[in-house]
N, CA, C, O and CB atoms as a CASP TS submission, in Angstrom:
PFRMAT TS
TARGET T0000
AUTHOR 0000-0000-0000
METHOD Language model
MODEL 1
PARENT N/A
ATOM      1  N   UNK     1      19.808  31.413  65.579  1.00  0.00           N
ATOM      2  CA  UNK     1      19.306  30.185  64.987  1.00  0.00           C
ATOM      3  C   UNK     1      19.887  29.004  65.764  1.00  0.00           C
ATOM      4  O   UNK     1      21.116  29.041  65.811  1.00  0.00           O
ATOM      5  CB  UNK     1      19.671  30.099  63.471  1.00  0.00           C
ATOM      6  N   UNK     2      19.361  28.037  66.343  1.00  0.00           N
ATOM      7  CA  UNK     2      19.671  26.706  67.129  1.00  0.00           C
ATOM      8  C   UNK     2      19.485  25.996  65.802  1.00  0.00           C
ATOM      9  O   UNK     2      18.774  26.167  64.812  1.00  0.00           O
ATOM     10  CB  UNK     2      18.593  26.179  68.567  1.00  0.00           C
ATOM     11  N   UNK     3      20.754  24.812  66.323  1.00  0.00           N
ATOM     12  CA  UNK     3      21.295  23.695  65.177  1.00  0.00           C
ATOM     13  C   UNK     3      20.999  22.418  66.312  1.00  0.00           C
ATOM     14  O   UNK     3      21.348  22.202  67.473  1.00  0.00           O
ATOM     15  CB  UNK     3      23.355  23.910  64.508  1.00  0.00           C
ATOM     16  N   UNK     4      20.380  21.897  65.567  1.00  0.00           N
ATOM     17  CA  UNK     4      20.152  20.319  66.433  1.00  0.00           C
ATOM     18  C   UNK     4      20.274  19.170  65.861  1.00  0.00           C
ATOM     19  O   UNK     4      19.504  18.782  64.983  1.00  0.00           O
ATOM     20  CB  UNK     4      18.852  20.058  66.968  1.00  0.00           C
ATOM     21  N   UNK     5      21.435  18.390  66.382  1.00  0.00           N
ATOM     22  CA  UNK     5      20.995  16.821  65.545  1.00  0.00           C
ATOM     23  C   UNK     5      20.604  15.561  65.785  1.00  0.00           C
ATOM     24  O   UNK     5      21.096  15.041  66.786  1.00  0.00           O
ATOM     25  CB  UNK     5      21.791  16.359  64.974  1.00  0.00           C
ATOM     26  N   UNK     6      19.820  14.897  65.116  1.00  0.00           N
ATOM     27  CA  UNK     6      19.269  13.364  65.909  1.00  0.00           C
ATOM     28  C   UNK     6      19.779  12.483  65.299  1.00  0.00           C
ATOM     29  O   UNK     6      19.806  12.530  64.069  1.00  0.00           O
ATOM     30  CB  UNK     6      17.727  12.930  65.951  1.00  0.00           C
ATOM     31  N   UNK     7      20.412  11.267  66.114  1.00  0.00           N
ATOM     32  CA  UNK     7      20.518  10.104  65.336  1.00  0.00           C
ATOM     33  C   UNK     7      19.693   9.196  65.250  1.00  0.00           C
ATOM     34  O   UNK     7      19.120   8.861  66.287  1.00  0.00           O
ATOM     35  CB  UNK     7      21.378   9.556  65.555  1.00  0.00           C
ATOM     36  N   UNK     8      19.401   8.568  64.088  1.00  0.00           N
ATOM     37  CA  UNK     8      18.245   7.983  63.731  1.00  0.00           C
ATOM     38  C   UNK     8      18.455   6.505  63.432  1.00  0.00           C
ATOM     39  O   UNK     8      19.554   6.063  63.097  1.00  0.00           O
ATOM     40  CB  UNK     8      17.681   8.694  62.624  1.00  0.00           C
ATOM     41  N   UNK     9      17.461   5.824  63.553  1.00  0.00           N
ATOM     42  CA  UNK     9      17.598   4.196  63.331  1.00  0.00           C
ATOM     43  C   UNK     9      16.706   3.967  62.490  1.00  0.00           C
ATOM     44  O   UNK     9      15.680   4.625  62.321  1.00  0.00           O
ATOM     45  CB  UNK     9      17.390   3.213  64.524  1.00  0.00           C
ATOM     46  N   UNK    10      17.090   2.914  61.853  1.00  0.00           N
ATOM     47  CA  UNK    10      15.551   2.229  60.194  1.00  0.00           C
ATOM     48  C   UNK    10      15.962   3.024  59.687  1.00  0.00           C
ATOM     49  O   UNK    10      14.882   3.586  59.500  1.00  0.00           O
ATOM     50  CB  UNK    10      13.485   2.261  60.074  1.00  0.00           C
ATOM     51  N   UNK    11      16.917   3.909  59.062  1.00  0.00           N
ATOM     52  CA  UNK    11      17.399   4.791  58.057  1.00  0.00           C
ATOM     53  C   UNK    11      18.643   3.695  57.153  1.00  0.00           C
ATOM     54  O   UNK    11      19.621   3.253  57.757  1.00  0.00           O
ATOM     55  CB  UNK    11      18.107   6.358  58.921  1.00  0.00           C
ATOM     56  N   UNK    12      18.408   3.410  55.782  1.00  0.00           N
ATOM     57  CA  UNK    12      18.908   2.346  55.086  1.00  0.00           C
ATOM     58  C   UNK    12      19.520   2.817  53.891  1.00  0.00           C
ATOM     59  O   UNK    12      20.730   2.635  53.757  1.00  0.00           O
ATOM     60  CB  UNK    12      17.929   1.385  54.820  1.00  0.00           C
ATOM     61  N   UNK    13      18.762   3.493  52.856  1.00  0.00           N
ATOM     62  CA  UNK    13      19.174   4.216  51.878  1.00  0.00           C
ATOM     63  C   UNK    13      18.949   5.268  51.702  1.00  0.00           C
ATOM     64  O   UNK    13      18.995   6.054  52.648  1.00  0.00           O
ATOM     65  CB  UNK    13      19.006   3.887  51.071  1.00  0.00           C
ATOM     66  N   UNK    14      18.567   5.760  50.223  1.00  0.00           N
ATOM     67  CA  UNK    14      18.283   7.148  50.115  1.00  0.00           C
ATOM     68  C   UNK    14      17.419   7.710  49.690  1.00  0.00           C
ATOM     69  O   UNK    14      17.378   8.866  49.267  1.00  0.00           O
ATOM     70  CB  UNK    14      18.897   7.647  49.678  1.00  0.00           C
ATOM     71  N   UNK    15      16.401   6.714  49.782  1.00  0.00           N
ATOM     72  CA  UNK    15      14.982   6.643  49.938  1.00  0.00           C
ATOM     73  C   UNK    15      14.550   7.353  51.441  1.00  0.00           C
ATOM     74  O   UNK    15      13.722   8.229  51.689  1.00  0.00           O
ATOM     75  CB  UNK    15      14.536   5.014  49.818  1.00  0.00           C
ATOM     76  N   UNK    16      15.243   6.779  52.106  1.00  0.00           N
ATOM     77  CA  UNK    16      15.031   6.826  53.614  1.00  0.00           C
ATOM     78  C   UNK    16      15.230   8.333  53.757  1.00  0.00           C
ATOM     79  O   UNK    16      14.279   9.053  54.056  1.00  0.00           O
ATOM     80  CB  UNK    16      16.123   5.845  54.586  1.00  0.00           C
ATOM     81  N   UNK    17      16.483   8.830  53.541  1.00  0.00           N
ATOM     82  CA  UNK    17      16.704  10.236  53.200  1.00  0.00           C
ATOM     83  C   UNK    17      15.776  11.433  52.746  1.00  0.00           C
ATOM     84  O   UNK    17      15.547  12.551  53.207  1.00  0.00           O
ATOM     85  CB  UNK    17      17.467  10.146  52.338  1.00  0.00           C
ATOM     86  N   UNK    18      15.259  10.591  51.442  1.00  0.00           N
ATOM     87  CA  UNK    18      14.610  11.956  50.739  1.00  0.00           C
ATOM     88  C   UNK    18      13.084  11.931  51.658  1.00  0.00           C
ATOM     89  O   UNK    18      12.410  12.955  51.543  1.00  0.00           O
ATOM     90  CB  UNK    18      14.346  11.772  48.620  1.00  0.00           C
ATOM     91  N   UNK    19      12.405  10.589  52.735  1.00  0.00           N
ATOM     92  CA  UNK    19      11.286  10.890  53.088  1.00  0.00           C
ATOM     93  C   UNK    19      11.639  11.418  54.171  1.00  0.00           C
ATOM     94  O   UNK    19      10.610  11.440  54.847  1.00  0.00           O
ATOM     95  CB  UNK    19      10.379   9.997  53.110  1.00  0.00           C
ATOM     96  N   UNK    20      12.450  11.851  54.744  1.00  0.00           N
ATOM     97  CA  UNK    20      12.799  12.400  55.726  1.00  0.00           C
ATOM     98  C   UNK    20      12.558  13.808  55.735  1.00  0.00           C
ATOM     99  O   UNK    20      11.765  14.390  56.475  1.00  0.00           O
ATOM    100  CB  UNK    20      13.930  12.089  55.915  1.00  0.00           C
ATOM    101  N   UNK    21      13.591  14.525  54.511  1.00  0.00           N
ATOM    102  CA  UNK    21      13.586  15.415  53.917  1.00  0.00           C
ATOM    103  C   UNK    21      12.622  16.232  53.619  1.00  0.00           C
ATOM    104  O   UNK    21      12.459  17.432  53.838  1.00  0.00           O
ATOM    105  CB  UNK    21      13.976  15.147  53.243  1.00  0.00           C
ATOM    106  N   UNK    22      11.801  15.179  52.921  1.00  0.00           N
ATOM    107  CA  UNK    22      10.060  15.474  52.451  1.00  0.00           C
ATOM    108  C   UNK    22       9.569  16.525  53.485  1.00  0.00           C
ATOM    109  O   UNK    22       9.390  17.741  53.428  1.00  0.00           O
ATOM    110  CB  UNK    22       8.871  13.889  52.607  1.00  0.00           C
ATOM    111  N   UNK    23       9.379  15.311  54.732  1.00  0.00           N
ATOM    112  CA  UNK    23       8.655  15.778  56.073  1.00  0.00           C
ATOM    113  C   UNK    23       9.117  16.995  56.546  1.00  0.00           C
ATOM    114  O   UNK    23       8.296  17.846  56.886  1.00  0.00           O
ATOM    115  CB  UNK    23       8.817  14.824  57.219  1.00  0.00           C
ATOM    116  N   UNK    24      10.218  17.192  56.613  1.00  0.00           N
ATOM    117  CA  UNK    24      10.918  17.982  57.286  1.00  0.00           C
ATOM    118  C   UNK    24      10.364  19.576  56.273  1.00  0.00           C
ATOM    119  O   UNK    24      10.260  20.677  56.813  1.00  0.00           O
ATOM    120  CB  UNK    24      12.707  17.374  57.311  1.00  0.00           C
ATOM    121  N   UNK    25      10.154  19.390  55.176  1.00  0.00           N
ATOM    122  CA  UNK    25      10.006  20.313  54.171  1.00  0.00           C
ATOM    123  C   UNK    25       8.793  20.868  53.889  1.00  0.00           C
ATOM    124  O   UNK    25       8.695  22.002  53.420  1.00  0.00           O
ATOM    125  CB  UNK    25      10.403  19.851  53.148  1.00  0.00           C
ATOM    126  N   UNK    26       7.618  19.985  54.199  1.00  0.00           N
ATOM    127  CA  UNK    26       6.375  20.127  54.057  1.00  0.00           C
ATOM    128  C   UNK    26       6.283  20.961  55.886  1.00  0.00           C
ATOM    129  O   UNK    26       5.599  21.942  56.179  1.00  0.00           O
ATOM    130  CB  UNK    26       5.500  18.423  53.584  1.00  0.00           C
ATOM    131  N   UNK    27       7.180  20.183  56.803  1.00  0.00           N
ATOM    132  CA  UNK    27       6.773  21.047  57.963  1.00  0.00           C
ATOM    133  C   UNK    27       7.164  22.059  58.217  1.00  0.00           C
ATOM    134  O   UNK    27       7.138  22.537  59.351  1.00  0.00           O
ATOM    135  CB  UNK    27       6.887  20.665  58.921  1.00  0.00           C
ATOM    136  N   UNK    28       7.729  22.749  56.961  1.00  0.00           N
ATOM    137  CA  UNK    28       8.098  24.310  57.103  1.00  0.00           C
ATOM    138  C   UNK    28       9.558  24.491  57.295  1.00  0.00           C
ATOM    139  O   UNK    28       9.989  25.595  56.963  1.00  0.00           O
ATOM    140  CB  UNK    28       7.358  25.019  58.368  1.00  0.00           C
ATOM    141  N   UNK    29      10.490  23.545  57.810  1.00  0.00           N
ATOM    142  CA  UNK    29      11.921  23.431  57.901  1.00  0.00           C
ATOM    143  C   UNK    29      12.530  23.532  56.874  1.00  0.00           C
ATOM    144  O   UNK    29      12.297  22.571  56.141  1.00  0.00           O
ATOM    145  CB  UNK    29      12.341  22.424  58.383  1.00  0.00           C
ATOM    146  N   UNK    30      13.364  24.403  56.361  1.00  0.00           N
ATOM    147  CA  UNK    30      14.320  24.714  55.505  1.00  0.00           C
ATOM    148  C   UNK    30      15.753  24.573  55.243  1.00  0.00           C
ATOM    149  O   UNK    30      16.184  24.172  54.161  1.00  0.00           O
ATOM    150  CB  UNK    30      14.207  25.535  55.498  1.00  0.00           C
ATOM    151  N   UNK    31      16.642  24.972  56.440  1.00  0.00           N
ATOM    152  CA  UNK    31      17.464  24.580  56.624  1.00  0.00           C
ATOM    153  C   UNK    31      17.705  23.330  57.426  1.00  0.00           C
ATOM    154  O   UNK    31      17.369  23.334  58.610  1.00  0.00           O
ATOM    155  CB  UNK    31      17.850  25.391  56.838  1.00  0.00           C
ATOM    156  N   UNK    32      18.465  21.855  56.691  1.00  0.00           N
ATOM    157  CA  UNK    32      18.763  20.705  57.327  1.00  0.00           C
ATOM    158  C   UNK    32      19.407  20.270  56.450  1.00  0.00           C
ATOM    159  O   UNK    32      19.313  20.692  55.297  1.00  0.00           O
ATOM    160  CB  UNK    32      17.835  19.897  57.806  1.00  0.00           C
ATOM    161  N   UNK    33      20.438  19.050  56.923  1.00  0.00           N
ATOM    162  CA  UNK    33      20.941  18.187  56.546  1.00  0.00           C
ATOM    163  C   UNK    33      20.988  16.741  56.628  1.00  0.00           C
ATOM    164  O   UNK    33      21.882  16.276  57.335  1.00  0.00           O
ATOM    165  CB  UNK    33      21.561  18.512  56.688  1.00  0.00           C
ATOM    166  N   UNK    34      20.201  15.941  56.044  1.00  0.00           N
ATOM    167  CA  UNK    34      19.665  14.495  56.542  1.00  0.00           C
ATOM    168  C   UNK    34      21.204  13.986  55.805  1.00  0.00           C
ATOM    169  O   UNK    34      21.980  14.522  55.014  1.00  0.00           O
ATOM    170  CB  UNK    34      17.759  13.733  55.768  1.00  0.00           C
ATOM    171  N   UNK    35      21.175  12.918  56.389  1.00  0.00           N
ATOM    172  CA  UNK    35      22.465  11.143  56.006  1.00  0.00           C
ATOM    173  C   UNK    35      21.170  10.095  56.513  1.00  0.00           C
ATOM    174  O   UNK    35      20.019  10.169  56.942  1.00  0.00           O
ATOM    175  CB  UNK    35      24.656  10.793  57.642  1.00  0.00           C
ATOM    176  N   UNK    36      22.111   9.173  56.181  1.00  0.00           N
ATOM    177  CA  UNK    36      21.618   7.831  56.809  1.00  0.00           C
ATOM    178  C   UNK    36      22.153   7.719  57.991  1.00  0.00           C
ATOM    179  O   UNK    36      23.349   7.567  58.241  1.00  0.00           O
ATOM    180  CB  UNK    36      21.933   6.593  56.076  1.00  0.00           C
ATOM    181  N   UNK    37      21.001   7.818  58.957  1.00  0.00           N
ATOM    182  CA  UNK    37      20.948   7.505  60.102  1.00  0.00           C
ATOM    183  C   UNK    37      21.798   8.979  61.226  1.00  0.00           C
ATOM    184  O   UNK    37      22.745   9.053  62.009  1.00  0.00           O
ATOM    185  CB  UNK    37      21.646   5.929  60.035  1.00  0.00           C
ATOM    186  N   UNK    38      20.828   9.846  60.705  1.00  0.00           N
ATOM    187  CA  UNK    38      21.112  11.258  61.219  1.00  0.00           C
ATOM    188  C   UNK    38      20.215  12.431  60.280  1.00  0.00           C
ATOM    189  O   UNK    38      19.723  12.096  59.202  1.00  0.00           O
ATOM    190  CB  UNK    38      22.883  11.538  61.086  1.00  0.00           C
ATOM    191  N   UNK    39      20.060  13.912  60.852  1.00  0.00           N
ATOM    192  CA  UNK    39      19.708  14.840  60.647  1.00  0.00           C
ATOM    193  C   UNK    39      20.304  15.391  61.088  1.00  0.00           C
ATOM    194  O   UNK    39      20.850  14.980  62.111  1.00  0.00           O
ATOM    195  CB  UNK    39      18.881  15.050  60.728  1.00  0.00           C
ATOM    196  N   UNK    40      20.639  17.013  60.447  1.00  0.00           N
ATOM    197  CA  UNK    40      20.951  18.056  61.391  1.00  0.00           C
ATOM    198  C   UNK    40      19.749  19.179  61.196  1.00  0.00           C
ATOM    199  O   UNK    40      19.405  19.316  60.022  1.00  0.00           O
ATOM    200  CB  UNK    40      22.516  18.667  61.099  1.00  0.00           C
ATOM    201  N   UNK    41      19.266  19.757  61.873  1.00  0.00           N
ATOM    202  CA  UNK    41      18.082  21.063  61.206  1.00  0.00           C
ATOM    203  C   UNK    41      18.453  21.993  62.059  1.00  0.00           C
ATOM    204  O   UNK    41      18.679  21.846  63.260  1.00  0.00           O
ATOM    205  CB  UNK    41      16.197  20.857  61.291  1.00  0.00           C
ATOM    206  N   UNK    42      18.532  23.218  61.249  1.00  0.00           N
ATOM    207  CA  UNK    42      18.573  24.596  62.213  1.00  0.00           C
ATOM    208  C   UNK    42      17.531  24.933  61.681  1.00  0.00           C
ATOM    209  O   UNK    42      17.100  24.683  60.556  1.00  0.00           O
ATOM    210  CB  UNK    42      19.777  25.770  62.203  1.00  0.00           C
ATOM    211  N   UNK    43      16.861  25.867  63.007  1.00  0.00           N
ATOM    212  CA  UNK    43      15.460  26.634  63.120  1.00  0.00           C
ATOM    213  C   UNK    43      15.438  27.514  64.040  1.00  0.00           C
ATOM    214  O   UNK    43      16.373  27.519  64.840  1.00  0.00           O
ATOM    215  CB  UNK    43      14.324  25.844  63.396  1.00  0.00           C
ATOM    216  N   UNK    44      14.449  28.415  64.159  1.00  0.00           N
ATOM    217  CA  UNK    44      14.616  29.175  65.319  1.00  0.00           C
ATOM    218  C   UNK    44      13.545  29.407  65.838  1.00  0.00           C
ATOM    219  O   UNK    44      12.546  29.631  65.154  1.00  0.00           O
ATOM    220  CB  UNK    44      15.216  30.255  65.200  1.00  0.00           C
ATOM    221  N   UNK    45      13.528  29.402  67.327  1.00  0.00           N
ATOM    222  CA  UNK    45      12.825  28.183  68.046  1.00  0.00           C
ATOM    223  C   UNK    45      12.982  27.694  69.328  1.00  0.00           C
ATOM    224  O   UNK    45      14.151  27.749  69.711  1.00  0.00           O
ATOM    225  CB  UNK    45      13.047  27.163  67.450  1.00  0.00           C
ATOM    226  N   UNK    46      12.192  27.233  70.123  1.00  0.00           N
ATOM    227  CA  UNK    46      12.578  26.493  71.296  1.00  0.00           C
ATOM    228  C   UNK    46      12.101  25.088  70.862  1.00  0.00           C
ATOM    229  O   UNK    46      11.603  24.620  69.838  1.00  0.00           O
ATOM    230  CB  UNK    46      11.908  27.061  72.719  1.00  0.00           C
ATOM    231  N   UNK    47      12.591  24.451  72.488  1.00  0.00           N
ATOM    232  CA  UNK    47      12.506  23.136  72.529  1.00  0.00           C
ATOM    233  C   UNK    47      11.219  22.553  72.332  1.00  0.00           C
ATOM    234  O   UNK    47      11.063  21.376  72.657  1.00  0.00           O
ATOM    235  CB  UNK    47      12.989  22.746  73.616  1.00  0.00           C
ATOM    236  N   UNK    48      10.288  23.199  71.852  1.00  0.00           N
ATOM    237  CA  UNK    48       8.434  22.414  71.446  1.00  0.00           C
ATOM    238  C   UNK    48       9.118  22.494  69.555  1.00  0.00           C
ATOM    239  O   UNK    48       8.319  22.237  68.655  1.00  0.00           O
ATOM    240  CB  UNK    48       6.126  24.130  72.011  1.00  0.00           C
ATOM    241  N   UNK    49      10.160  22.754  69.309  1.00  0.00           N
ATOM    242  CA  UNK    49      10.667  22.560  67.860  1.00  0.00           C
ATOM    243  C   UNK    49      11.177  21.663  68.044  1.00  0.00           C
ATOM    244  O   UNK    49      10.841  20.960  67.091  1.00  0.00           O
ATOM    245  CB  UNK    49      11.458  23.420  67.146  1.00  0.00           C
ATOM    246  N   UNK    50      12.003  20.946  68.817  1.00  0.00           N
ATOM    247  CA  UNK    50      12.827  20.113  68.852  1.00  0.00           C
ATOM    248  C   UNK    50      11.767  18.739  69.300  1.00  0.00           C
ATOM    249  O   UNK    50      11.986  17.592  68.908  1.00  0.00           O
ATOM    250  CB  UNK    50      14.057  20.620  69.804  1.00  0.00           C
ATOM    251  N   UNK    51      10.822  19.053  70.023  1.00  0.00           N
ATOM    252  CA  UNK    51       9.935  17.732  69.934  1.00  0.00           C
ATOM    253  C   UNK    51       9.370  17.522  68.825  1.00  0.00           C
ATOM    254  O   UNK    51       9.026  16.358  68.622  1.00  0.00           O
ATOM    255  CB  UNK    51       8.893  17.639  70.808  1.00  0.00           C
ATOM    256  N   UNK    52       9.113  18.452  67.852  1.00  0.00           N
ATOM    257  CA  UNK    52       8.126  18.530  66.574  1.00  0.00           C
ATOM    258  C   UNK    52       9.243  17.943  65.942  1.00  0.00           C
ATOM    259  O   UNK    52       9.110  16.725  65.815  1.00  0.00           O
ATOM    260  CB  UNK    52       7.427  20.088  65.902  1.00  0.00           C
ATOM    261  N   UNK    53      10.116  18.324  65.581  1.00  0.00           N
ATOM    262  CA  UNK    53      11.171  17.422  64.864  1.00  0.00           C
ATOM    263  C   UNK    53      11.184  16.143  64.979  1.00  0.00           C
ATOM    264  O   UNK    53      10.870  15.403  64.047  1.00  0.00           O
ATOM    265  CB  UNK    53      12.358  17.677  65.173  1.00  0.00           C
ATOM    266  N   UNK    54      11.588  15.683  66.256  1.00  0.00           N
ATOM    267  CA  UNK    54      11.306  13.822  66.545  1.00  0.00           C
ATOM    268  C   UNK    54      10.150  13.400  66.301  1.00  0.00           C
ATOM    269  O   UNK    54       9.940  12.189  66.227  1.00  0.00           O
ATOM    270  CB  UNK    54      11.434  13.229  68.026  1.00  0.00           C
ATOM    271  N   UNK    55       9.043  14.436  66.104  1.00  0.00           N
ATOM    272  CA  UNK    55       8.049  13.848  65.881  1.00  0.00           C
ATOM    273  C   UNK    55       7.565  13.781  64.647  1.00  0.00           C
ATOM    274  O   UNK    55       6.519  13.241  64.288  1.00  0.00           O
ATOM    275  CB  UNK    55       7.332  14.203  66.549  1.00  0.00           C
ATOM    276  N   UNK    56       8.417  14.391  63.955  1.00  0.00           N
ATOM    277  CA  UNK    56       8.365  14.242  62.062  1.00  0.00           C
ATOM    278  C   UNK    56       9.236  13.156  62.039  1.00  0.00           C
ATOM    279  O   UNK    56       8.441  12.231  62.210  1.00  0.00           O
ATOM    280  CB  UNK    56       9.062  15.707  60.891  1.00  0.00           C
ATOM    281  N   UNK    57      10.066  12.774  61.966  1.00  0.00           N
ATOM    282  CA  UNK    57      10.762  12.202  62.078  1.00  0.00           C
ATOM    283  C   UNK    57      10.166  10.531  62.018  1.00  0.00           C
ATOM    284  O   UNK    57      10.117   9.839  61.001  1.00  0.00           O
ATOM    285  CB  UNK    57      11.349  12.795  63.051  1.00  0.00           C
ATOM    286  N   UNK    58       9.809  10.189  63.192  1.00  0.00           N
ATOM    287  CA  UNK    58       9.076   9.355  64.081  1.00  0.00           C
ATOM    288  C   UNK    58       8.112   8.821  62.881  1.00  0.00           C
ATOM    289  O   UNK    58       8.054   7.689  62.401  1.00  0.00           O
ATOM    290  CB  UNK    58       8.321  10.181  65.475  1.00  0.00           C
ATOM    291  N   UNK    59       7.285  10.133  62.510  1.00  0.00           N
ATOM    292  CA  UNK    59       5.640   9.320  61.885  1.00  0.00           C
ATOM    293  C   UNK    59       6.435   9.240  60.545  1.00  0.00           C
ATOM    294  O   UNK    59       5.651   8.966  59.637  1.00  0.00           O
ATOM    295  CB  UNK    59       3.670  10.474  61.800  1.00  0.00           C
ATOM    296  N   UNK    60       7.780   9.390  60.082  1.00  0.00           N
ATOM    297  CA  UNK    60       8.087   9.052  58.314  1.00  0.00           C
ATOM    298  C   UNK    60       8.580   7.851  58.840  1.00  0.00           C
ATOM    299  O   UNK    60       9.513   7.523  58.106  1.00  0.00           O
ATOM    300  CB  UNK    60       9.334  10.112  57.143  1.00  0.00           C
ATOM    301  N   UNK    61       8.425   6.981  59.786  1.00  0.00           N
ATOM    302  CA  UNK    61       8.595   5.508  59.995  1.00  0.00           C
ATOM    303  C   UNK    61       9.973   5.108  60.754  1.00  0.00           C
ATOM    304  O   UNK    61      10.219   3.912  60.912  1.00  0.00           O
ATOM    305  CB  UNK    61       8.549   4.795  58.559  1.00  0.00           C
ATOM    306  N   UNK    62      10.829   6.047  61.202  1.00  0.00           N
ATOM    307  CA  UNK    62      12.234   6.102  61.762  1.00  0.00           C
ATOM    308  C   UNK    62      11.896   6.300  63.147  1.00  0.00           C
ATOM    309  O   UNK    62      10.838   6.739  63.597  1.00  0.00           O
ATOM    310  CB  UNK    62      13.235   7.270  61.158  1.00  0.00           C
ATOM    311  N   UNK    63      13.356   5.765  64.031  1.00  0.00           N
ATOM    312  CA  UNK    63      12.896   6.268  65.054  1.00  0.00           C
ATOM    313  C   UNK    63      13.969   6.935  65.663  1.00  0.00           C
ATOM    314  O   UNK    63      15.011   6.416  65.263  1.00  0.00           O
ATOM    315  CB  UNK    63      12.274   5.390  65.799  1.00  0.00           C
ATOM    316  N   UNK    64      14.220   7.987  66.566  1.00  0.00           N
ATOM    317  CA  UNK    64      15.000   8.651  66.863  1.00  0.00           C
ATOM    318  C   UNK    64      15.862   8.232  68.044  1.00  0.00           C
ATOM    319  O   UNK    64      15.240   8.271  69.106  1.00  0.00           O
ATOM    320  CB  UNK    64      14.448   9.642  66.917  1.00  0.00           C
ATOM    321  N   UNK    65      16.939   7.900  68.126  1.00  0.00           N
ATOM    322  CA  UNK    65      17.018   7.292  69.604  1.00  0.00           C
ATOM    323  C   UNK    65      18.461   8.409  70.264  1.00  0.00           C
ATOM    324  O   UNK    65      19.154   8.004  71.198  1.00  0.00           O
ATOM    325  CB  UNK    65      17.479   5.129  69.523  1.00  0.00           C
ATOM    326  N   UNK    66      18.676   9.588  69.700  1.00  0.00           N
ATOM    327  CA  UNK    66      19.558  10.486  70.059  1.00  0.00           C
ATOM    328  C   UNK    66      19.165  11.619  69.799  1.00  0.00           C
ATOM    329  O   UNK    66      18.557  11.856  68.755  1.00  0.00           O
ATOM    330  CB  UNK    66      20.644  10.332  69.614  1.00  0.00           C
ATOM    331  N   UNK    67      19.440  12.555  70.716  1.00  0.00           N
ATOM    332  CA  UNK    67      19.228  13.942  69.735  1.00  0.00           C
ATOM    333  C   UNK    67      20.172  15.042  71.085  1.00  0.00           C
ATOM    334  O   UNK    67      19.941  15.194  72.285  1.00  0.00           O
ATOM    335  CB  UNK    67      16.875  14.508  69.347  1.00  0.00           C
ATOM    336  N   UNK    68      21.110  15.549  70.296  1.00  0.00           N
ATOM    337  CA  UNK    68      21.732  16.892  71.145  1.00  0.00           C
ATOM    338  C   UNK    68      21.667  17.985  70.255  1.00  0.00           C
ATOM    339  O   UNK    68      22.057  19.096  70.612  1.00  0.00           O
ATOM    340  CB  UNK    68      23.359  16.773  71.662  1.00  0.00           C
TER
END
């Protein structure tokens, strides 16, 4: 299982959190851990997961400007 995390910007409260969450949940991701102004998600997977991630991410209105 690969663990990846992004740091995120426009993340404010915990609002911000749970739509994160949402996305991440509806896109089949199970295991993660959102904060303000971060995620962590393990999946298993290559790196076309790790773009799909920024790209959930991205369209719940945040934008990603880190990710290792």
């Amino acid at each position: 299982m690969n663990e990846y995390e992004f740091k995120i910007e426009g993340m404010s409260c915990n609002h911000c959190v749970m739509a994160v969450e949402g996305e991440l949940r509806k896109a089949g991701f199970e295991k993660f851990a959102v904060e303000i102004g971060s995620a962590i998600v393990k999946y298993d997977g290559s790196v076309k997961d790790e773009i799909k991630i920024k790209t959930i991410i991205e369209e719940a209105g945040y934008r990603v400007v880190q990710n290792n």
